[in-house]
TIKEKOL-333246 format. One record per residue: residue in one letter; y, x, z of N, C-alpha, C, O in turn; chain. Coordinates in steps of 0.02 Angstrom, whole numbers, plus 32768, in hexadecimal, padded with zeros to 4 digits. Layout:
<sites>
("A",(Y,X,Z),(Y,X,Z),(Y,X,Z),(Y,X,Z),"A")
...
</sites>
This chain:
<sites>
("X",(C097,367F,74AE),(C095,369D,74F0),(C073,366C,7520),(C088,3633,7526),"A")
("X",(C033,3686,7549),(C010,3664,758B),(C041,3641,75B2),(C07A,3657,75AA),"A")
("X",(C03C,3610,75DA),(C078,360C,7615),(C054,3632,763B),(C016,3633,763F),"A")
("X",(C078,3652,7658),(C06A,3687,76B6),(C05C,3630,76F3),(C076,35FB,7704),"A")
("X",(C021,365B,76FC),(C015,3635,772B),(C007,362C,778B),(C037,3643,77AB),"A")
("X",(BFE6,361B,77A5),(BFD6,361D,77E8),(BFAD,365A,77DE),(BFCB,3688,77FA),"A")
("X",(BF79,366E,77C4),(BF33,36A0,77BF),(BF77,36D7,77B7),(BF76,36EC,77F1),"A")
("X",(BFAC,36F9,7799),(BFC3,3703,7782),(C002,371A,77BF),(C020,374F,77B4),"A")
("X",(C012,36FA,77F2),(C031,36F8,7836),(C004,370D,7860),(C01F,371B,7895),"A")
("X",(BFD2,3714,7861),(BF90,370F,7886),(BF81,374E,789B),(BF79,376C,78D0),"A")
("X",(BF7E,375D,7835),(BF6D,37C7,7826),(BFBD,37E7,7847),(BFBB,381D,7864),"A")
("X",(BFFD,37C2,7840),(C036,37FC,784D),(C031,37F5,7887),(C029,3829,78A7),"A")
("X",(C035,37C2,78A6),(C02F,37C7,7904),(BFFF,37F3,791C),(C011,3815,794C),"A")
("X",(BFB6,37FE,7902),(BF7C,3826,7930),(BF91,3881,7905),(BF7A,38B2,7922),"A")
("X",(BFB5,388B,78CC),(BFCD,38CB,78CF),(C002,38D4,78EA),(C00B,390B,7903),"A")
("X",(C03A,389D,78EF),(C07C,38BE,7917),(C066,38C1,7964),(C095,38D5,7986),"A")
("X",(C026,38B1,798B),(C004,38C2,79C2),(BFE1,390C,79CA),(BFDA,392D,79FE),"A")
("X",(BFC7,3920,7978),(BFA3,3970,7979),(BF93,3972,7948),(BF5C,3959,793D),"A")
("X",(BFC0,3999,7901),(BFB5,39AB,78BC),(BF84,39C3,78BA),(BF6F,39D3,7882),"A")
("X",(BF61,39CE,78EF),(BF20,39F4,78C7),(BEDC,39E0,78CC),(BEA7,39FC,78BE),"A")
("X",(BEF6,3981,78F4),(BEB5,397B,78F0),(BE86,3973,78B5),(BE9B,3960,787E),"A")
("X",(BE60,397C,78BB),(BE26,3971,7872),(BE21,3927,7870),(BE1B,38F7,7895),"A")
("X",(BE28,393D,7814),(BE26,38EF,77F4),(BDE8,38B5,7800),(BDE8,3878,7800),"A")
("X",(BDBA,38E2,7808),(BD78,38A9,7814),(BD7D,3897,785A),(BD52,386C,7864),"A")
("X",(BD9B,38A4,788B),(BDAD,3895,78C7),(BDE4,3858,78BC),(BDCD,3823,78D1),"A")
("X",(BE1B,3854,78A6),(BE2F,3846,7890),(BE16,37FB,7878),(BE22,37C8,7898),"A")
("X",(BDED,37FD,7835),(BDD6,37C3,781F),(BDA3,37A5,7836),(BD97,376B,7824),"A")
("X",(BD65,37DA,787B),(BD50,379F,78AE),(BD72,3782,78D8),(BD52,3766,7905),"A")
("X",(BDB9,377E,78D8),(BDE0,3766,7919),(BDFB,3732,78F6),(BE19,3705,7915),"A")
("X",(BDF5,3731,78AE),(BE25,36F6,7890),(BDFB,36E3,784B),(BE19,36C9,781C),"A")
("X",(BDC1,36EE,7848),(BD8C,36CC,7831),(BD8F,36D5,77DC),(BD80,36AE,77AF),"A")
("X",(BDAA,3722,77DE),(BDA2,3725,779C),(BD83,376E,779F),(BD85,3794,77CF),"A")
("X",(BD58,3780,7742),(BD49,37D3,774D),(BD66,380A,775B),(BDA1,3810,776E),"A")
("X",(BD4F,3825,7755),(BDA1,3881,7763),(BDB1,3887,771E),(BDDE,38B1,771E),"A")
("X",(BDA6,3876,76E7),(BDBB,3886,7697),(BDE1,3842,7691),(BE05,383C,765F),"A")
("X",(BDDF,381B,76B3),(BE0F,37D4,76AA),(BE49,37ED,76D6),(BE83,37DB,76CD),"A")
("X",(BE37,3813,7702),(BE85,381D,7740),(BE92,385E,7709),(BECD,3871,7708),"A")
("X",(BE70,3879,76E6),(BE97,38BE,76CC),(BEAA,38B1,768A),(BEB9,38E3,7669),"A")
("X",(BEAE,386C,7666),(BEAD,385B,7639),(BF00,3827,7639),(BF24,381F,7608),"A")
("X",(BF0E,3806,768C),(BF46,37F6,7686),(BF6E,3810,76A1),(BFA8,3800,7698),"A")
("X",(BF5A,384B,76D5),(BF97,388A,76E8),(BFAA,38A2,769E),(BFE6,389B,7693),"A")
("X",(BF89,38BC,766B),(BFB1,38D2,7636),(BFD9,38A2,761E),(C014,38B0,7615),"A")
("X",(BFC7,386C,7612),(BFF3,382C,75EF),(C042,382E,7624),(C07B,382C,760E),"A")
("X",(C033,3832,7658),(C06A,383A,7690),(C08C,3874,7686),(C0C9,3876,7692),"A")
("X",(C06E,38A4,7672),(C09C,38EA,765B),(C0B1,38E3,762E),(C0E8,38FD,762B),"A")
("X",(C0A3,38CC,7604),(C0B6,38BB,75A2),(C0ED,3897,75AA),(C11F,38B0,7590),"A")
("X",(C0F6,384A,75D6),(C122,3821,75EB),(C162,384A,761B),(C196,3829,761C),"A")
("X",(C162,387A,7636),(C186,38A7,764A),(C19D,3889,7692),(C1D2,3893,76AE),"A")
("X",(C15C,385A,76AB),(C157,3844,76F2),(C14A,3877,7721),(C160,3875,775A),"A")
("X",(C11E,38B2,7705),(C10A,38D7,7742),(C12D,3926,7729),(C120,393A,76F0),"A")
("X",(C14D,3944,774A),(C169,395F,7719),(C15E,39A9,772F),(C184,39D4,7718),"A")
("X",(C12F,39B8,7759),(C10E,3A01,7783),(C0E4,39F9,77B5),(C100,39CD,77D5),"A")
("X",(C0BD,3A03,77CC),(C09D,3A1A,7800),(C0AF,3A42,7830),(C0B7,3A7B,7819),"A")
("X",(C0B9,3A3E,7870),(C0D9,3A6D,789A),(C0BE,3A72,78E7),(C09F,3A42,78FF),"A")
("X",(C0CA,3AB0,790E),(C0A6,3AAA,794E),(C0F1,3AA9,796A),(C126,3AB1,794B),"A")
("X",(C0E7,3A9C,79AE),(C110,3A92,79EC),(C100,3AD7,7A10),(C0C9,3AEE,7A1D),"A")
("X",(C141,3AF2,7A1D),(C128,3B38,7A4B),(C154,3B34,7A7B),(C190,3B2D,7A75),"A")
("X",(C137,3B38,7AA6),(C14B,3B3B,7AFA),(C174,3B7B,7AF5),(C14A,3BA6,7AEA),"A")
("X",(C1AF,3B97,7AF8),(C1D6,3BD1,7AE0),(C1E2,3BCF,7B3A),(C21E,3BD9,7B43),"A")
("X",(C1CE,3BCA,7B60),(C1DA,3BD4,7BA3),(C1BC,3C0A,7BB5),(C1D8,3C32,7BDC),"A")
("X",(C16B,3C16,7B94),(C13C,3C34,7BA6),(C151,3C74,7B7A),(C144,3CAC,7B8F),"A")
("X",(C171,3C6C,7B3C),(C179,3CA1,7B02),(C1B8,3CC4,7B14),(C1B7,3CFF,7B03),"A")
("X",(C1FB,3CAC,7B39),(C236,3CCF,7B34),(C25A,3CD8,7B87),(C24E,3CAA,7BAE),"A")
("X",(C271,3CFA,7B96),(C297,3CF0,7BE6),(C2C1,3CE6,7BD2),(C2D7,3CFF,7B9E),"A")
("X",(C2EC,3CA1,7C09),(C317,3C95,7C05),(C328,3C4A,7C27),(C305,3C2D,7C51),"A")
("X",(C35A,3C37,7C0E),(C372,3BDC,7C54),(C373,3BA1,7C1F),(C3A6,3BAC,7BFE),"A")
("X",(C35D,3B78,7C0D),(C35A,3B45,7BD9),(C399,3B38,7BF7),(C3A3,3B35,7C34),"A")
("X",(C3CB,3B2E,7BC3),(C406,3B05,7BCB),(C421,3AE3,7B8C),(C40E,3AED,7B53),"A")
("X",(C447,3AC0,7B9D),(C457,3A74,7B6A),(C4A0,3A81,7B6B),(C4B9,3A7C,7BA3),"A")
("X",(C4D0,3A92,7B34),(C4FD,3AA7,7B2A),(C52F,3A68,7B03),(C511,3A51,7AD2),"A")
("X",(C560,3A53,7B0B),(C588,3A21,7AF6),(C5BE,3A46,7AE0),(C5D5,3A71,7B05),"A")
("X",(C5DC,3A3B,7A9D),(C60B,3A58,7A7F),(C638,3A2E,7A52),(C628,3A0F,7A1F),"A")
("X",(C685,3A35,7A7B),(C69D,3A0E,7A3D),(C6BF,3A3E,7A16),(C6CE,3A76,7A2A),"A")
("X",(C6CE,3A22,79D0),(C6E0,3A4E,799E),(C6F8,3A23,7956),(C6E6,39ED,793F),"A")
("X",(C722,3A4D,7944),(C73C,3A48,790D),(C728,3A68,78D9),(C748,3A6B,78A4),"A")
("X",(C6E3,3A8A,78E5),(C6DC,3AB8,789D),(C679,3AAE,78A6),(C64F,3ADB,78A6),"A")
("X",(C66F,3A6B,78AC),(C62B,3A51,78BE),(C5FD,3A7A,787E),(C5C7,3A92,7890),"A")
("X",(C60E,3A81,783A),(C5DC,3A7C,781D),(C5BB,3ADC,7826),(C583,3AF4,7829),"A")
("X",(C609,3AFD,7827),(C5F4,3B31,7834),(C5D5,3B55,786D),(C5BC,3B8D,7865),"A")
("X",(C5D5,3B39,78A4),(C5A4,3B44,78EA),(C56C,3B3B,78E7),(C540,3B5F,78FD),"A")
("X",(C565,3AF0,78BC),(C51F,3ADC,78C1),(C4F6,3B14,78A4),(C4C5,3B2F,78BF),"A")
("X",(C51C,3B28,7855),(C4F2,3B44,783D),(C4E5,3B9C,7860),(C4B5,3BC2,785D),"A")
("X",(C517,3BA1,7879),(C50A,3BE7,78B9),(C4D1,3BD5,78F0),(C4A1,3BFA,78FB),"A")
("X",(C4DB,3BA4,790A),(C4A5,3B8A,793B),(C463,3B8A,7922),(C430,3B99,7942),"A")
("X",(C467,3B73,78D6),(C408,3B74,78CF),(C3F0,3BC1,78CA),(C3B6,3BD5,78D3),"A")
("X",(C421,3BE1,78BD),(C3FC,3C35,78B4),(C40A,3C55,78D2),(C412,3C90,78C2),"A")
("X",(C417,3C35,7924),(C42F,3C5F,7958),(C3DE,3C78,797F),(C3DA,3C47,79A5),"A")
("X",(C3B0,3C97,798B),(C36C,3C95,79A9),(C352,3C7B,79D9),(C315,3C70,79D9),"A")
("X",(C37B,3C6B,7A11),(C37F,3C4B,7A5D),(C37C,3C02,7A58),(C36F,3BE1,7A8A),"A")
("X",(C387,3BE8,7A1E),(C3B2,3B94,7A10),(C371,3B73,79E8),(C35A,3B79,79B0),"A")
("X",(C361,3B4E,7A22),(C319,3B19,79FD),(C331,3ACB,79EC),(C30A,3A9B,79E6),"A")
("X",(C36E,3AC9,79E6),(C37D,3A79,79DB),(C3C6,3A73,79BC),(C3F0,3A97,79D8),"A")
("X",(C3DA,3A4F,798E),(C42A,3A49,7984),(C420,3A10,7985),(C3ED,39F9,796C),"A")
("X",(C462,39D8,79AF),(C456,39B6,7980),(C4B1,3992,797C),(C4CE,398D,79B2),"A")
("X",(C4D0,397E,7945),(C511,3964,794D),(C521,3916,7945),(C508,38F6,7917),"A")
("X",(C53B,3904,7963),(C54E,38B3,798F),(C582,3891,7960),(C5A8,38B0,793C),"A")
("X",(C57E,3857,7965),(C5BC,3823,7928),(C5FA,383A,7949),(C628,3842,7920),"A")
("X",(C608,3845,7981),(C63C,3855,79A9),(C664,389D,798A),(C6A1,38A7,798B),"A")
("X",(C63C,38C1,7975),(C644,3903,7960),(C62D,3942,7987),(C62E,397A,796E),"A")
("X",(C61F,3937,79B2),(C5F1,3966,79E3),(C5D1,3997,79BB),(C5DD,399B,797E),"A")
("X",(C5A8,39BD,79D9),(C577,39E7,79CF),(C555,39FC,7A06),(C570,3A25,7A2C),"A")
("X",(C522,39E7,7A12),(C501,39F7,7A54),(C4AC,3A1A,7A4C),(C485,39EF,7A35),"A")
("X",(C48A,3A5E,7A5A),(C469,3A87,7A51),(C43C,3A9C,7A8D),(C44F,3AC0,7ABC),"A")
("X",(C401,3A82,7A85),(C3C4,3AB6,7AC8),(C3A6,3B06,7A9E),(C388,3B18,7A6C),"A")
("X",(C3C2,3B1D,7AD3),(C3A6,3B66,7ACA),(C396,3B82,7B27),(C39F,3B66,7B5C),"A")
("X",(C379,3BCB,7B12),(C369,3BFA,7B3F),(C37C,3C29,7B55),(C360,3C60,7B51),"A")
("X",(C3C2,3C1A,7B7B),(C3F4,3C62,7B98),(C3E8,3C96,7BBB),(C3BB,3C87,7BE2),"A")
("X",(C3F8,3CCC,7BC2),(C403,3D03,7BFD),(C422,3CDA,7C35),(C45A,3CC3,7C29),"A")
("X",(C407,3CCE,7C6D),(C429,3CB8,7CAB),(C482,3CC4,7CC1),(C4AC,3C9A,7CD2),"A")
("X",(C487,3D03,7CB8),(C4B6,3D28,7CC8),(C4EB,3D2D,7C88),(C526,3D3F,7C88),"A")
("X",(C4D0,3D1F,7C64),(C504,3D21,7C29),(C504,3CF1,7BFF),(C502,3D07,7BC6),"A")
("X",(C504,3CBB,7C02),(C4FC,3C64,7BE6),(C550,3C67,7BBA),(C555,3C69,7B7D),"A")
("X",(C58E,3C68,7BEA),(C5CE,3C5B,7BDB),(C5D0,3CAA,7B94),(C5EA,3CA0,7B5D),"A")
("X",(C5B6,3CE2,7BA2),(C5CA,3D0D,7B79),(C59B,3D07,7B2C),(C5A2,3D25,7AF7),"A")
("X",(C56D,3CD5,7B3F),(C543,3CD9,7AFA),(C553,3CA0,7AE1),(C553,3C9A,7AA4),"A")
("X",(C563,3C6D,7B09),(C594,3C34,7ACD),(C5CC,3C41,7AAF),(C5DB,3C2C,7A77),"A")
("X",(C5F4,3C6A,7AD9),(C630,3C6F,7AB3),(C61E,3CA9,7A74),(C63F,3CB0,7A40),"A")
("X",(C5E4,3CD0,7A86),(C5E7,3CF8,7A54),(C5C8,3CD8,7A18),(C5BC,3CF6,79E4),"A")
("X",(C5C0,3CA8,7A20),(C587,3C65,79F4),(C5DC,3C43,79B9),(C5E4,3C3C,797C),"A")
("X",(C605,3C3A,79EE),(C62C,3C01,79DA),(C666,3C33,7998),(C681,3C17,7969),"A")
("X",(C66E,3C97,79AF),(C67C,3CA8,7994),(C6D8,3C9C,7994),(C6FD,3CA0,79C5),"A")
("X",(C6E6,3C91,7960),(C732,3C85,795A),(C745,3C29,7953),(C776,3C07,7962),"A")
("X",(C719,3C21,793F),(C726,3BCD,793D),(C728,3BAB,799A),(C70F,3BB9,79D0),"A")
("X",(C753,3B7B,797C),(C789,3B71,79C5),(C749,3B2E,79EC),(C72C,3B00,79CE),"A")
("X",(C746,3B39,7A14),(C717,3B0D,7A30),(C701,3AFD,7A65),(C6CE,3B20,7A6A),"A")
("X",(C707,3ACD,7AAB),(C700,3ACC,7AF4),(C6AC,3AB3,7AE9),(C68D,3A9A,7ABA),"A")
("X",(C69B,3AC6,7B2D),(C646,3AC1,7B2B),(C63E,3AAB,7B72),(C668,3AAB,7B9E),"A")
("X",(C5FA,3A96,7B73),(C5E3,3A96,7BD5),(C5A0,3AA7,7BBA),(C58A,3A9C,7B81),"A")
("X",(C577,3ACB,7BFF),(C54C,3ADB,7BF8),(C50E,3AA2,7C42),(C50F,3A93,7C7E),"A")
("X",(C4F0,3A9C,7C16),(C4DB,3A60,7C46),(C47D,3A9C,7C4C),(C45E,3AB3,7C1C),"A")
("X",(C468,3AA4,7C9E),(C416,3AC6,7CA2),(C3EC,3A95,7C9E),(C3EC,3A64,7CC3),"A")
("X",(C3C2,3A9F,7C6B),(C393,3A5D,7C6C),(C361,3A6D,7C9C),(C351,3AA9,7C9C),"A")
("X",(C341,3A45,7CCB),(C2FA,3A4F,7CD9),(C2D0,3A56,7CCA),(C2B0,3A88,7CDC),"A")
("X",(C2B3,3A1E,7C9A),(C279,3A16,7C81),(C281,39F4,7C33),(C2AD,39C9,7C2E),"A")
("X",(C25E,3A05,7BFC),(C275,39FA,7BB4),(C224,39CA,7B9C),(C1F3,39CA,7BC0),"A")
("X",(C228,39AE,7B68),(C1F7,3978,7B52),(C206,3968,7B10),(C22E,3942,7AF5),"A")
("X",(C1D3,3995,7AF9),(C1D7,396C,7AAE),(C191,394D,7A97),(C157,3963,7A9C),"A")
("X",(C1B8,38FA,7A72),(C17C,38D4,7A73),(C185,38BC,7A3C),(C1A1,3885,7A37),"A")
("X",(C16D,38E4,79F8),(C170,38A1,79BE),(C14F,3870,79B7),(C114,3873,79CB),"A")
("X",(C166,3836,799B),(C125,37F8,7996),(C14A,37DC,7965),(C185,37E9,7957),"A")
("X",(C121,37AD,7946),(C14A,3783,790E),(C129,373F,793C),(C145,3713,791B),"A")
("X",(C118,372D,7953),(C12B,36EB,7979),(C163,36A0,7966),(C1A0,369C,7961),"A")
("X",(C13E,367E,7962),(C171,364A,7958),(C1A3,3668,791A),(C1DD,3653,7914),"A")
("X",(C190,3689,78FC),(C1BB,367F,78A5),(C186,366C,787E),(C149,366C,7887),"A")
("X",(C1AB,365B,784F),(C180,3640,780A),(C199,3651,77D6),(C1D6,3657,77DD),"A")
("X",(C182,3660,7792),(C187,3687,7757),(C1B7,3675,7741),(C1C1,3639,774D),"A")
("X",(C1E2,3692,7721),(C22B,3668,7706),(C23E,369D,76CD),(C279,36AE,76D1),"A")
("X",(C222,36B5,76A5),(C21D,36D4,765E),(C279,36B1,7651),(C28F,367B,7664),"A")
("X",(C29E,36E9,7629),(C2DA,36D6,761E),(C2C8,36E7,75B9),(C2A5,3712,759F),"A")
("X",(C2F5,36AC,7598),(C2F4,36C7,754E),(C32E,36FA,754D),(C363,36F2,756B),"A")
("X",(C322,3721,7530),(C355,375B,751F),(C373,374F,74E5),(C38E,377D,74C5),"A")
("X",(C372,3703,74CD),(C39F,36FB,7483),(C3E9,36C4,74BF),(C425,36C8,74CD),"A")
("X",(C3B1,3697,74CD),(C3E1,3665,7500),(C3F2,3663,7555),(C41C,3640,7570),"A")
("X",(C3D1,3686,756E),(C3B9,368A,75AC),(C3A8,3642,75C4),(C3C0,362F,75FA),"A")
("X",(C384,361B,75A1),(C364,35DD,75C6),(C312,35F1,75D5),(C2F5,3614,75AD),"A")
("X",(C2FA,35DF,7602),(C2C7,35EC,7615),(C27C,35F2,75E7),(C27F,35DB,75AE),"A")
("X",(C250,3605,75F6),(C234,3609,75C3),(C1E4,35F0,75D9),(C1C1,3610,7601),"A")
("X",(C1D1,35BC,75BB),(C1A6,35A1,75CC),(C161,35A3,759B),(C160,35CF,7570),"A")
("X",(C11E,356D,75A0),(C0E4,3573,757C),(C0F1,357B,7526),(C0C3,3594,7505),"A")
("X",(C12E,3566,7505),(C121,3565,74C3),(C166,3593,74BC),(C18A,358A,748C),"A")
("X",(C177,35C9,74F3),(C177,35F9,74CE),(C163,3636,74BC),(C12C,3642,74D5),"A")
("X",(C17A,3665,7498),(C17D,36A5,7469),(C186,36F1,7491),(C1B2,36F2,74BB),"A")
("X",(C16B,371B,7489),(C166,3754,7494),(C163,3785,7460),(C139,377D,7433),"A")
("X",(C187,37B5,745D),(C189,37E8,7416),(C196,3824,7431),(C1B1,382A,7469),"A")
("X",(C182,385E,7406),(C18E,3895,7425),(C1B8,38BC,73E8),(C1AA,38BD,73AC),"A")
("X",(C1F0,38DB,740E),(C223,38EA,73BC),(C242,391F,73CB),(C278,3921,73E8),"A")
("X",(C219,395D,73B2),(C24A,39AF,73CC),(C21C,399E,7406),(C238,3974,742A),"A")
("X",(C1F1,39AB,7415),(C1AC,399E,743D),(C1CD,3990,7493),(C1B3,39A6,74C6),"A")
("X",(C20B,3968,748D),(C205,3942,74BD),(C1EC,38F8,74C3),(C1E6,38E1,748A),"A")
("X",(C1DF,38D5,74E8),(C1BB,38A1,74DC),(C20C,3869,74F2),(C23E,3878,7513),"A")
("X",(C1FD,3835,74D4),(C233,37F7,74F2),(C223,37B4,7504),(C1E6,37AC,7504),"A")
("X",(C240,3783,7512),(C21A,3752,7511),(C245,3725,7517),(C271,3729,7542),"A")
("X",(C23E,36E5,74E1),(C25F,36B8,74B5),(C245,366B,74D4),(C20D,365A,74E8),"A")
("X",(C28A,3642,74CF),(C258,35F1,74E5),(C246,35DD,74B1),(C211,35BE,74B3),"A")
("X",(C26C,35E6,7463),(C242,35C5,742D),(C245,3601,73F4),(C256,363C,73F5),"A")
("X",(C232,35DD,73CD),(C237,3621,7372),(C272,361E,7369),(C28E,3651,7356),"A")
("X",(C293,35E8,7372),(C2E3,35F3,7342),(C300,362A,7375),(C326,3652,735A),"A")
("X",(C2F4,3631,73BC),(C343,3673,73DC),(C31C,3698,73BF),(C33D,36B7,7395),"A")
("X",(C2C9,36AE,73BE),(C2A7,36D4,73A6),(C2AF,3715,736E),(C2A8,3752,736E),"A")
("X",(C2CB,36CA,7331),(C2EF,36E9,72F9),(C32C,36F5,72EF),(C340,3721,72CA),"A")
("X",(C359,36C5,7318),(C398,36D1,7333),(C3A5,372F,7358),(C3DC,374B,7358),"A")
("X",(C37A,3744,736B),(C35D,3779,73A8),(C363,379F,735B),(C397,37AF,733F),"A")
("X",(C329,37A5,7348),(C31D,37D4,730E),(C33C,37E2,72C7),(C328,380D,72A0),"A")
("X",(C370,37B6,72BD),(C39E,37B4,7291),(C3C6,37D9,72A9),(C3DB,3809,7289),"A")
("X",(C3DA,37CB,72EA),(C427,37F6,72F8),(C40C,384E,730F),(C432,387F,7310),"A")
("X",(C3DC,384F,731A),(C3C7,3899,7339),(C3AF,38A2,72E1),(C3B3,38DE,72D4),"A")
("X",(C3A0,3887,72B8),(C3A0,38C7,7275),(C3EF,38B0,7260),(C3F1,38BA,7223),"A")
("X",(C403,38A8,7266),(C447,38A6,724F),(C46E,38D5,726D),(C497,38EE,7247),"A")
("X",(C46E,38E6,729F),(C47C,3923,72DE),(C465,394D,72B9),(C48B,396F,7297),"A")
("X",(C41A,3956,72B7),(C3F9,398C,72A2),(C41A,39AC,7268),(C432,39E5,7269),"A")
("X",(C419,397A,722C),(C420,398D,71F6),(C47A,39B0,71EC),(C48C,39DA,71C3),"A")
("X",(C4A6,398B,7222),(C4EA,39AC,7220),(C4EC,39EE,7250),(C520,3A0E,724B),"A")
("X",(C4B4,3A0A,7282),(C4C2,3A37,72AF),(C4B9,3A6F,7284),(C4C2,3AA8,7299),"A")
</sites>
């Protein structure tokens, strides 16, 4: 396996700015061809660094309604959340070490208190509803750096290690022994499932 590098931080920062810019744009801004930037975006997808492409939609312009930021405590977190992502109004979950659950979506003005509770259902749960003003979403990878985990040890995974792809997911190993360590125990699985 390559180490991930700066060229490499370079390409995810100028797409997490606009997936669509074109690759030869791209590699005159960072001094490589457009088949070298489209050559290590796939290596980055293979590595399971980039893991979709996606646009940002201004849902202000698409839906009526009051952006609000909803705080919920609860005792039955996993099942809200998973109500919250397939609720249509709700563009954000997200839940806190604290145990929280706190959610931006796009209410009816007039009926905010009747569509959470009809959200929260039977599970027991106090909320506040906080109106946002103004919302900002800004991905960047900024100031991180590559930190590949082994999936045999979870020690980091650096230039001399391993990458394999097994049941066509891909993994990535710091040396051969978790490697085989890795692949021993998944046909051994296999072979008892």
């Amino acid at each position: 396996m390559r180490q991930l590098d700066e060229t490499d931080l370079e390409i995810l920062s100028l797409l997490a700015a606009d997936a669509r810019r074109p690759y030869s744009e791209i590699g005159e801004e960072i001094g490589l061809s457009g088949p070298a930037v489209s050559d290590r975006v796939t290596r980055l997808q293979e590595a399971g660094i980039i893991r979709n492409f996606t646009i940002d939609v201004d849902r202000s312009e698409l839906r009526a309604g009051v952006p609000v930021l909803i705080r919920l405590e609860t005792t039955a977190i996993d099942r809200l959340r998973d109500r919250l992502r397939e609720a249509d109004p709700v563009e954000h979950v997200f839940v806190t070490a604290e145990g929280e659950v706190w959610f931006y979506a796009r209410a009816e003005a007039r009926n905010v208190r009747t569509w959470v509770e009809s959200l929260l259902g039977e599970a027991e749960a106090t909320y506040t509803v906080t109106l946002v003003e103004e919302a900002e979403w800004t991905p960047s990878i900024d100031g991180l750096e590559f930190a590949l985990t082994c999936a045999e040890c979870g020690n980091t995974v650096d230039a001399e290690g391993e990458t394999a792809r097994i049941d066509e997911e891909v993994y990535h190993f710091c040396c051969p022994s978790c490697l085989d360590r890795f692949r021993s125990r998944y046909q051994r699985l296999e072979e008892s499932a």
